[in-house]
N, C-alpha and C positions, 0 to 999 in steps of 0.2 A: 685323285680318283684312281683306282685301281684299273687296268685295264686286263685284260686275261690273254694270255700265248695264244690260245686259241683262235678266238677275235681277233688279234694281231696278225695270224699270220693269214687268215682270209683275206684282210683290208689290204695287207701288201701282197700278196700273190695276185688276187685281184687285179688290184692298180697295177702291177705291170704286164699282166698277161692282156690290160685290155686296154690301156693307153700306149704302153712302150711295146709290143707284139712282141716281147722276150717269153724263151722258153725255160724253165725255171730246172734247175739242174742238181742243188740239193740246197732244204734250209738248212741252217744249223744258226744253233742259240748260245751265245754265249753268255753266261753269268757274272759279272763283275760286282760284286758287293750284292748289291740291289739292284742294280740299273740293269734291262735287261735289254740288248741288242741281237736285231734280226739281221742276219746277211744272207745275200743271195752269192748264188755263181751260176751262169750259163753253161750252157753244153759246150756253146762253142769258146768258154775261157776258164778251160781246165788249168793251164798254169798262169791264172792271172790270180794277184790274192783279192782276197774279198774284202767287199768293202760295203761300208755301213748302209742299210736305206731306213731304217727309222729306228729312234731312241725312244723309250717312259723310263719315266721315273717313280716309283713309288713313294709318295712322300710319305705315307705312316707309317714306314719304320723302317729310314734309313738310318744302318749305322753307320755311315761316316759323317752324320750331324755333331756337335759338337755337344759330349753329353753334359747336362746341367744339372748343377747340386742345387738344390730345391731348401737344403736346411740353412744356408747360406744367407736365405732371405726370412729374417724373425719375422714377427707379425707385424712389430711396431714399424717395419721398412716395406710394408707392404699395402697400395690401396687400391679399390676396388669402386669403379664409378661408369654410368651411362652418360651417355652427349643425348639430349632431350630436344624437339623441337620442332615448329611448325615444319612442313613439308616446302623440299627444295631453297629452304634456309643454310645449307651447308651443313649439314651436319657428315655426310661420308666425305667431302671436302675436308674438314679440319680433321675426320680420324686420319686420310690419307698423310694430313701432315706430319702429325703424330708418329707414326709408325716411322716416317722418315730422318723423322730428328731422333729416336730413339736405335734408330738401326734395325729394325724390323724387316723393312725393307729398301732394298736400294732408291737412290733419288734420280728420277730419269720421269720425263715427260708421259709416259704411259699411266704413268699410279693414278688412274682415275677411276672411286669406286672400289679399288681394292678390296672392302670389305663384302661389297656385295657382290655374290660368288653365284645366285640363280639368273638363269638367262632371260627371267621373264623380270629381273629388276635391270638388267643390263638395258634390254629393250625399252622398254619403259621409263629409266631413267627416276626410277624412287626404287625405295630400301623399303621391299614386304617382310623381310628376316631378321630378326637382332641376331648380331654375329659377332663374337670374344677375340679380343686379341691382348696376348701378354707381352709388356714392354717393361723394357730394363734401363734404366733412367737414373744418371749419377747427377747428384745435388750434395754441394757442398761437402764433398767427400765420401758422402757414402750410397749405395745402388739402391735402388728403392726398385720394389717388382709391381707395377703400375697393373693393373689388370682393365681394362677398357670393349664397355660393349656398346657398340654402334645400334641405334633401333631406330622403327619405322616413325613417318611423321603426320601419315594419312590417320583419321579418323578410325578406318575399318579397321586400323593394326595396332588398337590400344592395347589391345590385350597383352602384344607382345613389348611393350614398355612395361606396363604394371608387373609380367612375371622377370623382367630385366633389374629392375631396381629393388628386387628383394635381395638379389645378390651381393646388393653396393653399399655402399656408405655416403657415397654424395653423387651428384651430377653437375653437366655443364649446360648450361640452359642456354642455348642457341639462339639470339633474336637476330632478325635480316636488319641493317642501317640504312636499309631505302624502304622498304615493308612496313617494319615495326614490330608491334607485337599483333597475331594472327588468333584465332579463335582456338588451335588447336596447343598455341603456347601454353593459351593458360590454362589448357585442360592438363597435360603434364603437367605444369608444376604443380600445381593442385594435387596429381598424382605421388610427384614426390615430397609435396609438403607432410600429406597427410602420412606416407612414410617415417617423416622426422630424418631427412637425410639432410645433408648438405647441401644448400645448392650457391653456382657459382653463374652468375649472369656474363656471358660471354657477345659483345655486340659484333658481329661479323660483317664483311663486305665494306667493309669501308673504304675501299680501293673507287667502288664505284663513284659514277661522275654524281648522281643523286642521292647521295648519301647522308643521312643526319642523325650523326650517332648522340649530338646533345639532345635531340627532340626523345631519341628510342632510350636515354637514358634517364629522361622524365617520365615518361609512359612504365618503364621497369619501379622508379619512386614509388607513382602514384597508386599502380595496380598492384603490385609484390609488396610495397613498403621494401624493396630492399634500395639501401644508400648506392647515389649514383658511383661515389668512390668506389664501390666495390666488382662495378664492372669492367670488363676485361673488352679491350676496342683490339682488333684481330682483321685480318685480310686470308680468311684459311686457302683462297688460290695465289695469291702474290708470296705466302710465308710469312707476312707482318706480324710482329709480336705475339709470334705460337708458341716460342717457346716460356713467353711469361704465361703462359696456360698451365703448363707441367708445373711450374714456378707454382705456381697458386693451388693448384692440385696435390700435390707433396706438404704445400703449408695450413691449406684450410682443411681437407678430407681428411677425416681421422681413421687410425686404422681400425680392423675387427676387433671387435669385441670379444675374441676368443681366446682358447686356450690349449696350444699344442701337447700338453701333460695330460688332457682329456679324452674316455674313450672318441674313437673317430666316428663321425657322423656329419652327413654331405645330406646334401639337398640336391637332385635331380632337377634343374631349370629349366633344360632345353634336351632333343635328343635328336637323331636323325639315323637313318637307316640304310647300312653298307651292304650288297647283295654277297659278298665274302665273310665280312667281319660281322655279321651281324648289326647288333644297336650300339649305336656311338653316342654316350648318355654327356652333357656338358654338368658339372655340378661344382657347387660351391663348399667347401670342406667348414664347419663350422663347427670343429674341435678335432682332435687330434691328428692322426696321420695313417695313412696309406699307402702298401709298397706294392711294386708286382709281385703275383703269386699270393698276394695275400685272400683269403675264402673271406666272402663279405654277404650279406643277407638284405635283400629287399622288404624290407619294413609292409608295403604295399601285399607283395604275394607272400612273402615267406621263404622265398626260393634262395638258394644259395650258390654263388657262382664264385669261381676264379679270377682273379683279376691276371686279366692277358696281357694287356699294353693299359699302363695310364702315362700324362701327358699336358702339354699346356699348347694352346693355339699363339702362333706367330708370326702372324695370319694362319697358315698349313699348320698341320698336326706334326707338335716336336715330340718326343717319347723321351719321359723321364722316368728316372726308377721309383719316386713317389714323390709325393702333395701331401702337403701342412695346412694346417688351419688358417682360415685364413687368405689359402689361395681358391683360383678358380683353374679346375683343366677340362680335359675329358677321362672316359674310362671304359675301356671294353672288358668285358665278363662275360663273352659269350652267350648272350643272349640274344636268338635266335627266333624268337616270336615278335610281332608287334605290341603285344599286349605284354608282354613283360617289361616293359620299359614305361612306366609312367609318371607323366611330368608331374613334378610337386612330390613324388616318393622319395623316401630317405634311407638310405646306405649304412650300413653300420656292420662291424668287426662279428664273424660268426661267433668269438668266444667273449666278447665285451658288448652286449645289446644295449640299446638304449632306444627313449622313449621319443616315438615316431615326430618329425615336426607337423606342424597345422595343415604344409601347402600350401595351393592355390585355391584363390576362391574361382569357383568355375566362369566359365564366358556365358555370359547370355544372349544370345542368338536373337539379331535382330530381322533375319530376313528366313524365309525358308522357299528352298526351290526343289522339286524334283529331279534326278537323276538317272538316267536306264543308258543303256549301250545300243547303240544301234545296232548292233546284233545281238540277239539273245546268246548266240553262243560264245560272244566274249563276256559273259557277264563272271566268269569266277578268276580273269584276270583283269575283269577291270575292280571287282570284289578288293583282290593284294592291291590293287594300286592304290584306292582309295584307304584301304586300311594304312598303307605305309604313310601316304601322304596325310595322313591325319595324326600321324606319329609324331611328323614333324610341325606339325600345323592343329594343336592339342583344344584351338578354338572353333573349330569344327563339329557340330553333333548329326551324328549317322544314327538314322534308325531307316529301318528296311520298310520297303513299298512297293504296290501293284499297280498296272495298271491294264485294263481290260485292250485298248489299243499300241500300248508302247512295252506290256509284259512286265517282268520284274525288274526291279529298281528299289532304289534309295531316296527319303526326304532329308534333306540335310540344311543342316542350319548357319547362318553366315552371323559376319558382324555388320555387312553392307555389302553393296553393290559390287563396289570393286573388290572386297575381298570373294563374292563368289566368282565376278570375273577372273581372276589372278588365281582361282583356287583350279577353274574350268581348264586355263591356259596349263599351268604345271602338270596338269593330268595327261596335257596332249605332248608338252613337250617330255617330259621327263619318265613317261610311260607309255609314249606311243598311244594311247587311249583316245578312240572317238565315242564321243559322248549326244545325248540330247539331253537339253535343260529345258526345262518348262519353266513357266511363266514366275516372277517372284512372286511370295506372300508374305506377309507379318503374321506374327499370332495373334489371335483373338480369343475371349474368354466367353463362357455364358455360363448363366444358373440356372440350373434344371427346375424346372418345378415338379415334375409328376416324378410319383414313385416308380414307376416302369424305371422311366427313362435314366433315374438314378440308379437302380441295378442293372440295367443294361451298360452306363459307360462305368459303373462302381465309384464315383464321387459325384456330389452334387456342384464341384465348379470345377469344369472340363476345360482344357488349352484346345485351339483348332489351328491348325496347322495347316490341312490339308481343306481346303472347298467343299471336296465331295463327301467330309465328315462332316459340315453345317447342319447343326439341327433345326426342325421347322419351329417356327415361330412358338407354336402351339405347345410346346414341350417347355419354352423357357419363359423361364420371369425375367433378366437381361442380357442384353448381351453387353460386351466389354470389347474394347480397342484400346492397343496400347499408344501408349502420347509420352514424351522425349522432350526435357527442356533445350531446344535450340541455340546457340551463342552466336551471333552476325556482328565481325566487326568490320565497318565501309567507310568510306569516306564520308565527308554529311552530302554534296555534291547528289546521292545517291539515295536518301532516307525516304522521298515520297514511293518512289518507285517499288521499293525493296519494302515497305508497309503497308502498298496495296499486293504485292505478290503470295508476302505470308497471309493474309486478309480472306485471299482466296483461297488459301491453303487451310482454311479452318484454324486459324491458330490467333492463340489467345496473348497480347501481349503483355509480360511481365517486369520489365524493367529498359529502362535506354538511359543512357549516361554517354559522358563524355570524356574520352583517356588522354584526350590533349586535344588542340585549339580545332583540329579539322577532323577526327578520328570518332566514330561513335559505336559504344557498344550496345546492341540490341538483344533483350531476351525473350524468345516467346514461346510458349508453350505449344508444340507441335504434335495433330497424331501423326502414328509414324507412317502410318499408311499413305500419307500428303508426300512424304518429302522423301520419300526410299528412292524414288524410279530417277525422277528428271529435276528435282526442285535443284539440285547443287548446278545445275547446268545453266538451267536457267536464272539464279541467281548472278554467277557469272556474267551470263548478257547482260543484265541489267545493269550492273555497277561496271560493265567495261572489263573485268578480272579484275579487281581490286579488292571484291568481296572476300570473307573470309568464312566458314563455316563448320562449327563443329556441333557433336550435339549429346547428349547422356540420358540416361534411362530414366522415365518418371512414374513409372506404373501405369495403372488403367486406369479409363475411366469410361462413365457406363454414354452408348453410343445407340444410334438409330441405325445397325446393319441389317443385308440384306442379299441371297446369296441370288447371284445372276448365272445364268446360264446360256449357252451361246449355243442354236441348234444351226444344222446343215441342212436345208431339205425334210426340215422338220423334226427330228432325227438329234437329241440332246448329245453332246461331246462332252464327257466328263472333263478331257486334260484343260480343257477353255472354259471351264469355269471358276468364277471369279468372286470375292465376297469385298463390299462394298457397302458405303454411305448413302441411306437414300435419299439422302439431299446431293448428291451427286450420278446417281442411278442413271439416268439417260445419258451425260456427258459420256462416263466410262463407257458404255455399251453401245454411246456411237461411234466412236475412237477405235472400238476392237472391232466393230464391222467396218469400219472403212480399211482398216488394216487387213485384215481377214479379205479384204476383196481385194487387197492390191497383192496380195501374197498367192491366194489360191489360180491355179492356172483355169484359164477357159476352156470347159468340154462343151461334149455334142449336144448338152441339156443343159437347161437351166438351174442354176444354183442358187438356193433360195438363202443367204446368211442372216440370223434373226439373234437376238439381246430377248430375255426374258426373264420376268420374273414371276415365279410359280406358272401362271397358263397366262399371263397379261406378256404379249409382246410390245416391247418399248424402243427398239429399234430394228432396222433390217435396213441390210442392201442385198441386191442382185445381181448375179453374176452373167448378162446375155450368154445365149448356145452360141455354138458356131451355127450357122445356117443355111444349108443350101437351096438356093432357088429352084423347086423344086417345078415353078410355074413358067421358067423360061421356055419350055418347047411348046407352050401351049398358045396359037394365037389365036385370041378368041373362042368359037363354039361355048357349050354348053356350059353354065358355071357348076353345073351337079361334076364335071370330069374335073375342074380345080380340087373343089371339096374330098371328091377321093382321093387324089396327090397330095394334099396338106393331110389328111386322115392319116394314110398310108404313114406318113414321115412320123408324124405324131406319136403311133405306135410305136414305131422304132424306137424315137428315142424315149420312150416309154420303159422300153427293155434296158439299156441304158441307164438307168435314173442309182443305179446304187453304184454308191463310193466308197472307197475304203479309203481310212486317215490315217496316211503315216505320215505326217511331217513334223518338222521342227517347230516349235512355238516361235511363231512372229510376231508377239504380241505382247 
């Protein structure tokens, strides 16, 4: 990461004017290659020489790295593969091996995670980023240029597997030797089956005390059909047998399919966003070749840029003078918008054009939340930030939004929970951004009946997104909710519990089977509206954490909804309203008034919190006033002089009774 002189010399004049009470006497910069160092000198150590207080490095474009010939490496010596797998199965575990048997990087007890470079995966301890790295690997005489991208294992971060393994040829299919195989395993390989890539079943952790790599190499027979021979038993923290991994990866991965005599054309995978360099685009070259300085054209806009620095990741950005077919690097061309840079766009020679590839197929957006600034006046730098970060996070959909209490804002769309958490955190961390999020939704569909209301939204089957867009009943012939077939793999220990939990979640069961003696797999047809918020949590409890859960998209299907509203004192709150099952209708609306009451603070008046649907109130709590005894000074006499002292107070807080709502969604 770049850091700027400027910035620099704040943070150390800073630090020593206000920890060391030094009076600072002149900077001076000296320039060595790249590296740039700051010294100070005192007033009172005029002839002392100076001496260092902080070193950066600029890793993107140091030239004393060691420059690499890139034509060195044919196609046929070159593969290109993702590590695939449930979550917290080791998958950054065995990349870290990798990179260390290859020399990537050094071998020292720190390399944990390596690949994962954002601080909200540090924290967290999962991988939300797929992230490249080029390794150089001699087998049997000759260097094979390995190209290896590490991706996420959760659920919400499919999307960035499925755009990872368009760039490969094969993968390493990660199962845990105490675990097994997990709900989300065999959504990847599914994913790279239907690819037609290679896949290589790698059984991991074997080190452990509970470890049963012949039971997980049955479960791999039985589910994959692939032969237990051809699994790979590994320890990716001990080091055990990683390097028969490379070994198998150089014999069964086959190389591109391409052809460096061809004009050049790259496919755009991934990209992300330098406040100096611009867009730093990751692409996969799939025919010819690319040098610096070379004028290349975005398929996408049209536009035509320079090639400034291109390069391969190892780990950090190496700068090479071009990329073959074949390989994977990055490439800056000075582009300077967010919007010039898009994922799935294709690259190609300003004087040798060619014909755009397909891309990606888009993300489809399974949760949607609103977003505003708590201040409206940071709303056009929190505007860049979400743009940037959607730059790099391309499974995001932004479209802009109002709201009469929180002002302007965005509706945006996630793949789940924790990807909008993780999406919420990056904003705070990585852009200083405070935000408010409103409540989640899913989309729901309806068909219009009446001819109005068909030229009013201009189709006759509308997406809703948003509550306060619910049309009334009286306009539509149905309405629609979306539903996700579910995968639950548990132990059986755990099958009563876990089939009356879905049961109450409205979901319909389609299949249960068994993947070995104690292990069962459960499928049932979920709406998504049931299981977005808490069902993985609670699942969880049930089976102990043993459970496992993944789940994919099934379409609509047509529903009894029903849009609730949550009034204040009578008084309707657009951002608390909610669209719901009416076979569920009271639960939810008394869930959110016991919430709403444990959230909102006590004033001088009573606060009346009410669930309703159209003018039918279905639940309510109350919020008691504070109260002051207004009759203590009174003993006895007259009760007409009580009645005017409760009168009197009455009024008051009468005057009182209006609230204005700004708070956070608690709900």
């Amino acid at each position: 990461m770049q850091i700027s002189i400027n910035n620099l010399k704040v943070c150390v004049l800073f630090s020593v004017r206000q920890f060391l009470d030094f009076r600072t006497f002149k900077v001076i910069q000296r320039k060595q290659g790249y590296s740039t160092y700051t010294v100070v000198r005192h007033r009172w150590m005029k002839n002392v020489s100076f001496f260092n207080i902080y070193c950066s490095k600029d890793f993107s474009s140091q030239s004393e790295k060691v420059n690499i010939d890139m034509s060195k490496y044919p196609v046929e010596n070159v593969r290109n593969f993702s590590i695939i797998a449930h979550i917290d199965h080791g998958k950054s575990t065995l990349a870290d091996r990798l990179l260390e048997l290859t020399g990537a990087i050094s071998k020292t007890e720190c390399n944990k995670q390596v690949l994962d470079k954002l601080q909200v995966e540090r924290e967290r301890g999962i991988t939300v980023k797929a992230q490249t790295a080029s390794l150089f690997y001699r087998h049997e005489g000759q260097t094979y240029l390995l190209n290896l991208i590490d991706t996420p294992g959760h659920v919400d971060f499919s999307y960035e597997v499925s755009r990872s393994i368009s760039a490969c040829q094969g993968v390493l299919l990660v199962v845990d030797a105490n675990q097994g195989i997990q709900a989300q395993t065999i959504a990847n390989f599914f994913l790279a089956f239907e690819a037609q890539l290679t896949i290589i079943p790698v059984i991991n952790k074997i080190d452990l005390k509970n470890a049963d790599p012949e039971r997980v190499e049955k479960q791999i027979e039985k589910v994959f059909d692939i032969p237990k021979e051809e699994c790979i038993k590994i320890s990716a923290k001990m080091g055990t047998n990683v390097d028969k991994v490379l070994q198998e990866v150089v014999r069964r991965i086959p190389p591109p399919n391409v052809n460096v005599e061809d004009p050049f054309k790259a496919l755009v995978f991934d990209s992300t966003f330098d406040h100096y360099r611009g867009v730093i685009a990751n692409i996969a070259l799939f025919g010819g070749q690319v040098h610096k300085g070379d004028r290349i054209v975005s398929a996408h806009l049209g536009k035509t840029y320079d090639v400034n620095e291109i390069g391969i990741l190892r780990p950090e950005e190496h700068p090479t003078e071009s990329l073959y077919a074949g390989q994977v690097g990055y490439i800056i061309a000075g582009m300077k918008e967010v919007k010039e840079a898009q994922i799935g766009d294709t690259l190609f020679l300003q004087k040798h054009p060619v014909e755009p590839m397909p891309g990606f197929r888009s993300a489809k957006p399974m949760v949607f939340a609103g977003m505003y600034p708590v201040d409206q006046s940071e709303y056009s730098s929190l505007k860049s930030a979400v743009e940037k970060l959607t730059l790099n996070d391309s499974s995001v959909t932004v479209n802009r939004d109002s709201s009469p209490a929180l002002g302007a804002g965005w509706r945006l769309g996630f793949l789940g929970l924790l990807h909008l958490d993780v999406f919420n955190q990056r904003l705070e961390q990585e852009y200083d951004a405070s935000v408010i999020v409103t409540a989640p939704t899913v989309p729901y569909k309806a068909l219009l009946s009446s001819t109005k209301s068909i030229k009013e939204y201009g189709s006759e089957d509308i997406t809703i997104v948003n509550p306060s867009h619910f049309p009334d009943r009286s306009q539509v012939l149905n309405y629609f909710e979306p539903v996700v077939i579910g995968t639950i793999i548990t132990p059986d220990d755990y099958i009563g519990k876990i089939i009356t939990l879905c049961l109450n979640r409205r979901a319909v069961q389609k299949k249960l089977v068994y993947i070995d003696d104690h292990r069962v797999m459960m499928k049932y047809l979920f709406p998504l509206n049931e299981i977005v918020v808490d069902f993985y949590d609670q699942l969880k409890s049930l089976s102990s954490g043993y459970a496992s859960f993944d789940y994919e998209d099934a379409g609509y299907q047509p529903a009894d909804l029903i849009k609730m509203d949550i009034l204040l004192n009578g008084k309707p709150v657009e951002e608390l309203a909610t669209i719901a099952h009416k076979q569920k209708a009271y639960t939810v609306g008394k869930t959110m008034c016991e919430r709403l009451k444990n959230s909102i603070p006590r004033q001088l008046f009573e606060i009346a919190i009410q669930a309703a649907i159209g003018n039918k109130v279905i639940a309510r709590e109350t919020i008691k006033a504070y109260r002051k005894n207004v009759l203590a000074k009174c003993y006895g006499g007259d009760i007409t002089r009580k009645m005017k002292l409760l009168k009197k107070q009455a009024e008051g807080k009468k005057k009182m009774r209006k609230i204005v709502l700004h708070m956070k969604m608690m709900v």
